[in-house]
N, C-alpha and C positions, 0 to 999 in steps of 0.2 A: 812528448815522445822522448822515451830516455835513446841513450846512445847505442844501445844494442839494434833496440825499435829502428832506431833513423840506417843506424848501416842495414838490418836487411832490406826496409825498403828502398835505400839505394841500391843494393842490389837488383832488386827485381825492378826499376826504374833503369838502372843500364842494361839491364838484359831485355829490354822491351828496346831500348834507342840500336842497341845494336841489332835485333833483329829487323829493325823498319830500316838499317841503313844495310840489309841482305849480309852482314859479318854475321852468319850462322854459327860460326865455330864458338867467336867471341860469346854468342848470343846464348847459345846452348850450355857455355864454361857457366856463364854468370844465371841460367838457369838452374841448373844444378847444384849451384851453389847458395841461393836460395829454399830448393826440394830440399836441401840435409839439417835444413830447421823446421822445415814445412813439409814433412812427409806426404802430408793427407790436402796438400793443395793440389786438388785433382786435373784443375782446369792449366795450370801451370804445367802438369805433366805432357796434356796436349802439344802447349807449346813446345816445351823441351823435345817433344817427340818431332814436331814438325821442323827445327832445326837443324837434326838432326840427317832426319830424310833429304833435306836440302843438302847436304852434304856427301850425299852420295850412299846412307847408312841405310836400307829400308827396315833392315832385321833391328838394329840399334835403335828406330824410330818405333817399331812394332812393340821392344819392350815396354817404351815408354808409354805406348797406348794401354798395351795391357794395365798398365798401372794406373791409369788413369778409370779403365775399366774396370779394377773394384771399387772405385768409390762414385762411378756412374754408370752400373748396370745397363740402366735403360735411358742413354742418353745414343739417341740418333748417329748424331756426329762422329762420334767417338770409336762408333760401329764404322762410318765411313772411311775414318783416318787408317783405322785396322785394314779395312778390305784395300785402300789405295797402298798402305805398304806390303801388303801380302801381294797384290799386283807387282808390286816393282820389285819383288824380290821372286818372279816369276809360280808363286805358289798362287793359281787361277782358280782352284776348286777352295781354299782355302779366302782365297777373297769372294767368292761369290758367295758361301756363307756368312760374311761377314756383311755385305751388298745387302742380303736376303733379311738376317736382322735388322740394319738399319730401316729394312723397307715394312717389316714387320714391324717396329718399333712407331714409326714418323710410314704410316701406308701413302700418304699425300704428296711422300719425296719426290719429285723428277729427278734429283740426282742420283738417287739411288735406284731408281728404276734405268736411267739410263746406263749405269753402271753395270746393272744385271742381265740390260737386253743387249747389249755387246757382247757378255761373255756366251749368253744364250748363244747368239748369233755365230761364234764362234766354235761353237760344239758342246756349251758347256751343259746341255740338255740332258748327255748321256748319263752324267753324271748320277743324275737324278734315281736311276736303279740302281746303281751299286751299291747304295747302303743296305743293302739289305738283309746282311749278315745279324743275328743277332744270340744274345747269349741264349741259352735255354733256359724257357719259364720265364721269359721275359716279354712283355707285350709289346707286341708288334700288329699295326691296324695299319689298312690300305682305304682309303675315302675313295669309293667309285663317284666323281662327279660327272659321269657321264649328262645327267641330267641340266644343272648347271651349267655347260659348257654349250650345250646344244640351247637352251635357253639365252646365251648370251650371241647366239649366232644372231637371234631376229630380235632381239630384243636389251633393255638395259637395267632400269629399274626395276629391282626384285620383286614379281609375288612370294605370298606367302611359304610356298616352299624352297625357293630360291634362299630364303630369309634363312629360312630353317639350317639349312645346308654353311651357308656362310658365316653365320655366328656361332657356329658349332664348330666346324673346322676351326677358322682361325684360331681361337684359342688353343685349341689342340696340338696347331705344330708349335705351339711356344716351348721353350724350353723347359726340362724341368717337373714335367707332369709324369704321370704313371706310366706313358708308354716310353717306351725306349726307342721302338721307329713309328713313326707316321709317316707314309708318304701320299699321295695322290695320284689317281688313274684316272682314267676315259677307257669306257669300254668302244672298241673296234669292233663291230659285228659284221664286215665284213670277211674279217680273221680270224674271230670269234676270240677273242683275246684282251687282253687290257695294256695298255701304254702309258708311261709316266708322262707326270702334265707337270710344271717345274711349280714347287710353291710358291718361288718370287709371283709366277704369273699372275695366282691363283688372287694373290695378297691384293696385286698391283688390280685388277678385276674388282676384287669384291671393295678397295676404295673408291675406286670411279662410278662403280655399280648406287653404290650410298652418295655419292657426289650428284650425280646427275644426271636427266632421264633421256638424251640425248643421241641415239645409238648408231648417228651419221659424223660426230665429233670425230675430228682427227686422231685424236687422244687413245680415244675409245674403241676404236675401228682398229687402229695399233696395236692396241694391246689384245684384244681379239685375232686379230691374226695371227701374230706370234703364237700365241696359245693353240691356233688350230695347225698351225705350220709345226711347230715343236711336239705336237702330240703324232703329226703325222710322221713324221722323221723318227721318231722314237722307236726303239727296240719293242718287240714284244717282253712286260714284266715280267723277270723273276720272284715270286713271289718271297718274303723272309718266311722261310723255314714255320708251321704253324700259324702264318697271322691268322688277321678277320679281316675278312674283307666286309668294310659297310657301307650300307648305300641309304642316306639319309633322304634322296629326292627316289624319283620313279622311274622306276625299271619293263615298264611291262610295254614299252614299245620299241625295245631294244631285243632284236632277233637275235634267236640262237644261244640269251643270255645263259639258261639254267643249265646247257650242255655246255656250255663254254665255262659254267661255274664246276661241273663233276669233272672236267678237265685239270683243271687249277685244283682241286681238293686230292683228285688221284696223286699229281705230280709234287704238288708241296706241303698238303697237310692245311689248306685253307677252312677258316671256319668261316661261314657267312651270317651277319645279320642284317638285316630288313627295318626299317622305320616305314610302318605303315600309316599313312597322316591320315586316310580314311575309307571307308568300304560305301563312299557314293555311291562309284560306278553301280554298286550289284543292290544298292536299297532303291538311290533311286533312279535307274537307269534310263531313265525317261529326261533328265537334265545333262545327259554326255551322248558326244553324238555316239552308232551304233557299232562302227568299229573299235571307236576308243574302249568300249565296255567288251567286247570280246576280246582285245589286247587282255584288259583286265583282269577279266575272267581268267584265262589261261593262265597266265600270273598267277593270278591267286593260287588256282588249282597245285602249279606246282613250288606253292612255297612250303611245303611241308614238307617234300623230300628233298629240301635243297638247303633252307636254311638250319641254322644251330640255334640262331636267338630273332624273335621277333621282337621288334619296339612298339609298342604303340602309344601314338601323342597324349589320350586319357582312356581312363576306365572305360568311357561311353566306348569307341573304338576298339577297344580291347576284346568288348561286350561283344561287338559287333563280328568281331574274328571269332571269336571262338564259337557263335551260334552259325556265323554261315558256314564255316569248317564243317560243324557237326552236323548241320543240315544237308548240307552238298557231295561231303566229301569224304563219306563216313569210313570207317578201314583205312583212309592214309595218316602215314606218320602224322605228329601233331606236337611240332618242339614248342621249346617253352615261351610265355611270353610275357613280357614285363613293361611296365608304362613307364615313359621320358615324356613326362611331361614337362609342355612350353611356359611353365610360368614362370616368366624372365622380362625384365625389364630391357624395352629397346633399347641398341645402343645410340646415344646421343651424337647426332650428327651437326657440325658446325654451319649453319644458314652458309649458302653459296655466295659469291660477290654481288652475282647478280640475281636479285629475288626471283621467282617463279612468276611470271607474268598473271598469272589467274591465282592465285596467294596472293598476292600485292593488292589487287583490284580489293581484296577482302574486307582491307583494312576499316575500320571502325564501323564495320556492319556483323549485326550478329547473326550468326547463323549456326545449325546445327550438321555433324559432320560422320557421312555414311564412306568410308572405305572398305572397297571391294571390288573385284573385279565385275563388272556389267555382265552375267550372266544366266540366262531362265533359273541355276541353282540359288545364287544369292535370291531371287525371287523381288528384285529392284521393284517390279510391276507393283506388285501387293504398296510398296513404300509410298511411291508415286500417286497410285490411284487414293491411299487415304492421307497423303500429304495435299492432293488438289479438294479431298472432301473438305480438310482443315480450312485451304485459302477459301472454297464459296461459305464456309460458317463464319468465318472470321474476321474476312478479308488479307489480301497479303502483307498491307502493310503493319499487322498487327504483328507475324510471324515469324522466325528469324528466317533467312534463306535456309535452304536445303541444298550442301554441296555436297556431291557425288565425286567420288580419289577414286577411281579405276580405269583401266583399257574396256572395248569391247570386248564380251568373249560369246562363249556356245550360247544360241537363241539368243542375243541379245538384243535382237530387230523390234520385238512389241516392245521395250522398255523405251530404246531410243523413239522408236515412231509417238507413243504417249509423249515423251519429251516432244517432239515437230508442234506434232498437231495441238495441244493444249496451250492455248495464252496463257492461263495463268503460271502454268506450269513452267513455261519461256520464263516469264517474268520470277518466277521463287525458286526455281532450282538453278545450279551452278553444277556443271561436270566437267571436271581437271580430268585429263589421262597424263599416264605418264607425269607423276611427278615423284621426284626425286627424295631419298630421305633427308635431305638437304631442307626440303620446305617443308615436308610430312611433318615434324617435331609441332614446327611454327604453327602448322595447323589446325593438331590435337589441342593446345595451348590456347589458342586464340576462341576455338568453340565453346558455345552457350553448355552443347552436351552430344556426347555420339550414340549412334544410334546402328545395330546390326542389321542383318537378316538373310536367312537362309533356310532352304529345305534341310537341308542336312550338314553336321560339322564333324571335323576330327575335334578340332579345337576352337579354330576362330581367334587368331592371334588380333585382328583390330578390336578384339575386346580388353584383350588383355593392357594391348598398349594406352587406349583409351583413360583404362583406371592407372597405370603408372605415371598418367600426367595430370593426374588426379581430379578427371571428369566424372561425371554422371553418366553411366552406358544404361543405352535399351535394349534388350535381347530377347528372341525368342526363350522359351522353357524347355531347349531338349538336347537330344546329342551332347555335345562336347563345348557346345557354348556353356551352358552350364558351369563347367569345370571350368572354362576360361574366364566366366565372371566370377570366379573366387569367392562368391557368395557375397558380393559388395556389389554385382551389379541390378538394376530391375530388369524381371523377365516377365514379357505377357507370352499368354498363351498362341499357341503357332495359331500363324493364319486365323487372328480373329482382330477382324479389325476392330470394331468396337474396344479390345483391351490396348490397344497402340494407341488408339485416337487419345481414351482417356490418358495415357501413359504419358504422351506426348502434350498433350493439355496442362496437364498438373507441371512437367518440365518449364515447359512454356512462359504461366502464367502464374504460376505460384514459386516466387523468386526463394522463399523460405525452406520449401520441401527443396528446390534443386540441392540451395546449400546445404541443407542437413544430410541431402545423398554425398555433395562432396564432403563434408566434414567425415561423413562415416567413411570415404574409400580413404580421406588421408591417414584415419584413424586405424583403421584395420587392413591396409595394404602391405600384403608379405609378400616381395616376390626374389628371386633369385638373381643372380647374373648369369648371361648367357654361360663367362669361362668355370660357373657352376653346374650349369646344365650340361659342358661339357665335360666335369670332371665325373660327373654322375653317369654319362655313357659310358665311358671309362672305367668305372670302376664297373658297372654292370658286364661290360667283357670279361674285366679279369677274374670275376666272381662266377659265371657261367660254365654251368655243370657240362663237362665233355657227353656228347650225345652224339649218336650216329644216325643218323634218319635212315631206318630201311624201310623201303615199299614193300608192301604185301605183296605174293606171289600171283602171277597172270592166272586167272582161271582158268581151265582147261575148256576145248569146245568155244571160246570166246573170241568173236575177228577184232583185231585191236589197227587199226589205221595209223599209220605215219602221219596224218596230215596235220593241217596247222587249221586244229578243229574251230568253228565259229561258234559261236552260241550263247546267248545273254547271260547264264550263269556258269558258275563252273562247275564240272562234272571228272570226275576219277579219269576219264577217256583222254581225255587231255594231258594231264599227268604222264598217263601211260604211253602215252604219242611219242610223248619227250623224250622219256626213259628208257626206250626201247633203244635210241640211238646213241649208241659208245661210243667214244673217245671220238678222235677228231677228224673221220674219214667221212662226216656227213657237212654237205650243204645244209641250207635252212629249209625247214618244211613251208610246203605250198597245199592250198586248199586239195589238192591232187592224191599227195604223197608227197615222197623226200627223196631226191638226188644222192647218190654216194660221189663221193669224190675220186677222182681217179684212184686207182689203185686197190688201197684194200680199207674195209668198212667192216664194221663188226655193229651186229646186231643183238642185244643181251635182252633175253625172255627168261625170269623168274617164275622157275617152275612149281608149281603146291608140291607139299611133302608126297612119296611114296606109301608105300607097304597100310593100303586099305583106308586111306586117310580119304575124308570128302572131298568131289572132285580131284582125287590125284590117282594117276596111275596106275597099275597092279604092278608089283615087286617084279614080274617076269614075263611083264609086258613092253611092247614096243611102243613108243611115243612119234608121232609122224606130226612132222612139220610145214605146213603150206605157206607161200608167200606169191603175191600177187605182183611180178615184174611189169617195168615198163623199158623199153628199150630207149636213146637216144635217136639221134636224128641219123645214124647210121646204122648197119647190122653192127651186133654188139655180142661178146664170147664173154659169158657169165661164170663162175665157179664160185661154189657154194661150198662151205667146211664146216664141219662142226664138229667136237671133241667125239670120238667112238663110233663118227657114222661115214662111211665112203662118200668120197668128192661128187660133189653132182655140178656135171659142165654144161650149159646150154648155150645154143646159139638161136639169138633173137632177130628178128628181121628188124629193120627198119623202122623206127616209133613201134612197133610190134608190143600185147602185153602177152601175158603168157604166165599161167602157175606153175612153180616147180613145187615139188614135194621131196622131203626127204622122212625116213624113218633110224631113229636115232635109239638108242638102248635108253633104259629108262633111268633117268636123270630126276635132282631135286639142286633146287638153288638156281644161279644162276647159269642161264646155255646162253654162250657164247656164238651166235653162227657170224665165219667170216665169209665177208663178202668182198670178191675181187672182179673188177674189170678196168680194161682198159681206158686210156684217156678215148673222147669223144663229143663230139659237138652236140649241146644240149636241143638247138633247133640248124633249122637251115640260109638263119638268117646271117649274114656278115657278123665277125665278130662275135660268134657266141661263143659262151663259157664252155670248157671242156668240165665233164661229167662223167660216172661209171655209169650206172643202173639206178634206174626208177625205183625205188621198192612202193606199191601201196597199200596192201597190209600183210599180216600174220598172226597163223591163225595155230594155235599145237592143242593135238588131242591126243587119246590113247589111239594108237595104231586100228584097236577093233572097233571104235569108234562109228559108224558107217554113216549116222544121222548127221555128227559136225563136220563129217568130208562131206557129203552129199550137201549139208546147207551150204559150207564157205564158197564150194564151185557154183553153187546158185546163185549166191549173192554177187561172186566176180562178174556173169555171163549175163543176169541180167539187172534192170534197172530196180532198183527196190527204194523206198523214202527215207530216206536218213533220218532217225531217231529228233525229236522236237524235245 
């Protein structure tokens, strides 16, 4: 060491002795002096910085971070030094940024989570809408995880859509990407509105989510509730001026959502897209229970007057949209649609402290390895029953076990009851619920070969993962499994056991063919990363052609119901249910009709063109409009408006219904009828909800019309079978 060498490192040796003996001034001098030969010693910057701040400097310490900060971007710490001096220099939105990277950066942090849910605790939730200014023409996306958050109310370890949702956002609020704001919502359906949900939360969630399957952890339970307390406290969102609002999980059990969406598009200019993972419910609606698939259905029906850009997981799915569209729903808008597909490599999750009790048990037995949630759709039975044909050909100990990675879900009762009642079946199957992506990796890893199945797929992401740890996958031949075995997986033909048995035989006991299956997936396995998949959402927004969806105009002579129609598939009627009710003066519809809300309600009926057009009008004719009231749990003073035509006032008795009629000048486009009444108790029980008026349906015809007057009063007065 020549003499230059030895005095700087005496220096940075007394500037280490005086920092541990707290002379910070001393400590920080002979740091400094040091950094003016050593610019780019970044981790010395830390220190100088922390000297510093002990001295009472936090702005003077903040520099030094920052300087430490270009030469360690993505160093945790570093992020925390910044957030703790922006705290003591009283900038709280500025350290909670800085909180939110480090917890971004290191998601595992307790410190930084602690850091973030104090400031939370102290107001700093609000924050979270205020960004929402943005330049023009610059992209701005709002993440509805209403789906996710209601998921982690009863539950911990992600399915597959949960998955979907979490490795997509994350990446996205990183810094640096295409858009300029990202933020995060929860839709409110009782508000019919969206609320910011803070992305510290979001972060600190989807690491404990991948940590561990636990959803009674104190840890866990924690960060859950903050999450539902802070969304509840939250403002109704302002939206940034044009975003997109997307919704990567599912929306169609969330009331009031697609009126709550022509809200938010009136007032900010919102463009909405849709990731559709699959069209089960409506192919095979015999595996969801019976309400789930009429939610669906409705859904469906009106995603074409709502959204701008559909997603779907693959081709198959896509296929699947656009035939039941065209089959169902013929005459509505029909925006455009493009495939995000999941081919992306799990993200690697580090084994827990403590192994998964039923993983552990595993060890040095082989077995072969089915992830999925336990439900009549996965179709477990079909697996089971020629998994137990295999043990009486075979015997079991010839076999590997059979372990089964999912919860129970819909119809899952014959699958588990096979598992009870069958010894052999006791004896060779293994079923983990709830296990965490913490052991999941370990799993994939450790098995002989995985093995799929299901009636129907969007995708089928435990195929995909299967082949990224470079297994041998079984799969059916259709849907979107397909697409998820990237043509590296084998696929027998659905539902024939005979092609499983063999399929499963050859895996088995021909050690040569497994590995030439592995040798081919490591050979030809191309998959993305997830923060690819999400630059590819991303870029699919900001390339998306501006479209308006407008619905066809209401038919004339035709009764169109407010209600919150039922029915296994989707139909136009639906749609129009929705659409009929404007802006925010409606409660949610009920199998009945639909509530107004006190005050005033407007009603919008798209009327066919005029002047000799089919079904429209005559140019110098009168249009007369009937609507089917219901009154509240009191008498109730109605008043009806509509643009060119005299007030029509009524007074209803008591639950009373009653048709008014109006006769309007002839009109094209959209009519507007408003509707006002007073506040009013919905029933006579304690505590009900005040309400205006019932509407349940409406019905416009040409004034001389006398056949669709005379039918629509028939159909109010008496009982008629509702359309199958």
């Amino acid at each position: 060491m020549d003499g230059a060498q030895g005095e700087a490192a005496g220096l940075l040796g007394e500037a280490d002795r005086r920092r541990d003996a707290r002379d910070w001034r001393a400590a920080a001098e002979h740091y400094a002096a040091w950094l003016a030969q050593h610019p780019q010693d970044w981790g010395i910057w830390v220190q100088h910085g922390h000297c510093v701040k002990e001295q009472g400097d936090p702005l003077g310490a903040l520099a030094s971070y920052r300087q430490a900060e270009r030469g360690m971007p993505d160093d945790p710490d570093v992020q925390m030094q910044i957030g703790h001096a922006l705290k003591r220099a009283g900038d709280r939105a500025g350290a909670r940024a800085a909180y939110a990277r480090a917890l971004e950066l290191g998601p595992d942090s307790d410190l930084a989570w602690r850091e973030v849910a104090t400031l939370l605790a102290e107001g700093g939730a609000a924050a979270e809408a205020a960004t929402g200014l943005t330049l023009l023409g610059d992209l701005s996306v709002v993440f509805d995880l209403s789906d996710l958050l209601s998921w982690f109310g009863t539950n911990r370890a992600p399915s597959g859509i949960q998955r979907v949702q979490m490795e997509i956002v994350g990446p996205a609020l990183r810094p640096g990407g295409p858009a300029a704001t990202v933020l995060l919502a929860v839709f409110d359906a009782e508000a019919a509105c969206w609320r910011a949900l803070p992305r510290e939360i979001f972060l600190r969630l989807a690491s404990l989510a991948r940590a561990g399957a636990d959803p009674l952890e104190p840890a866990w339970r924690e960060a859950v509730g903050l999450a539902q307390a802070s969304v509840a406290a939250a403002p109704e969102l302002a939206f940034p001026q044009g975003a997109w609002l997307v919704n990567l999980g599912s929306a169609w059990w969330l009331g009031d959502y697609h009126r709550a969406l022509r809200v938010a598009k009136a007032r900010h200019g919102v463009r909405y897209a849709a990731l559709v993972h699959d069209c089960g419910p409506l192919v095979v609606p015999e595996h969801n229970a019976p309400a789930m698939v009429a939610e669906f259905a409705r859904w469906f029906a009106g995603l074409g007057a709502h959204a701008d850009l559909l997603l779907a997981v693959s081709d198959s799915t896509r296929v699947d949209l656009e035939r039941l569209r065209g089959q169902y729903l013929p005459g509505l808008p029909a925006p455009p649609v493009a495939v995000l597909r999941l081919d992306a490599a799990p993200v690697r999750v580090p084994p827990a402290l403590r192994p998964h009790p039923g993983a552990a048990a595993l060890a040095g037995r082989p077995y072969a390895l089915f992830v999925g949630t336990l439900e009549s759709r996965k179709n477990h039975l079909f697996v089971l029953n020629a998994w137990l044909a295999l043990i009486r050909r075979h015997g079991a100990a010839k076999l590997p076990l059979l372990v089964l990675v999912g919860r129970p879900g819909y119809l899952s009762d014959p699958a588990l009851a096979l598992l009870r009642n069958a010894p052999a079946l006791r004896d060779g199957v293994r079923l983990l619920s709830d296990v965490p992506d913490s052991a999941l990796g370990g799993l994939y890893e450790g098995a002989l070969f995985a093995l799929y199945n299901s009636f129907h797929e969007g995708w089928g992401l435990p195929v995909t993962e299967a082949l990224s740890h470079g297994k041998a996958v079984l799969a059916p031949d259709h849907t979107g499994l397909k697409e998820a075995g990237l043509g590296l997986a084998l696929h027998f033909r659905h539902q024939s056991e005979p092609d499983f048995l063999e399929a499963v035989e050859r895996l088995v006991f021909d050690p040569a063919f497994r590995q030439a299956q592995e040798a081919k997936v490591r050979a030809g396995l191309r998959l993305r990363s997830w923060p690819q998949v999400a630059a590819g959402l991303l870029d699919l927004l900001a390339g998306a052609p501006a479209a308006e969806a407008t619905p066809p105009p209401a038919p004339l002579g035709v009764v169109h119901r407010l209600a919150e129609i039922a029915a296994p598939l989707p139909e136009p009627a639906m749609a129009r249910a929705d659409l009929l009710r404007a802006g925010e003066g409606w409660h949610r519809a009920e199998a009945w009709g639909c509530w107004t809300r006190p005050g005033r309600a407007v009603l919008r009926l798209d009327l066919p063109a005029a002047d000799g057009a089919e079904g429209g009008p005559a140019s110098d004719g009168l249009v007369r409009l009937h609507l089917m009231l219901r009154a509240p749990a009191r008498a109730q003073r109605v008043t009806l408006a509509a643009p060119g035509g005299e007030p029509l006032v009524l007074e209803l008795a008591a639950e009373a219904q009653a048709v008014a009629a109006l006769e309007l000048p002839p009109s094209t486009g959209p009519l507007d009828l408003a509707i006002e009444a007073e506040p009013a108790p919905e029933s006579a029980a304690p505590g009900s909800r005040d309400v205006g008026i019932g509407v349940v349906s409406v019905m416009a015809c040409a004034a001389g019309d006398l056949a669709a007057r005379l039918a629509y009063l028939e159909r109010q007065r008496f009982v008629w079978p509702e359309p199958v």
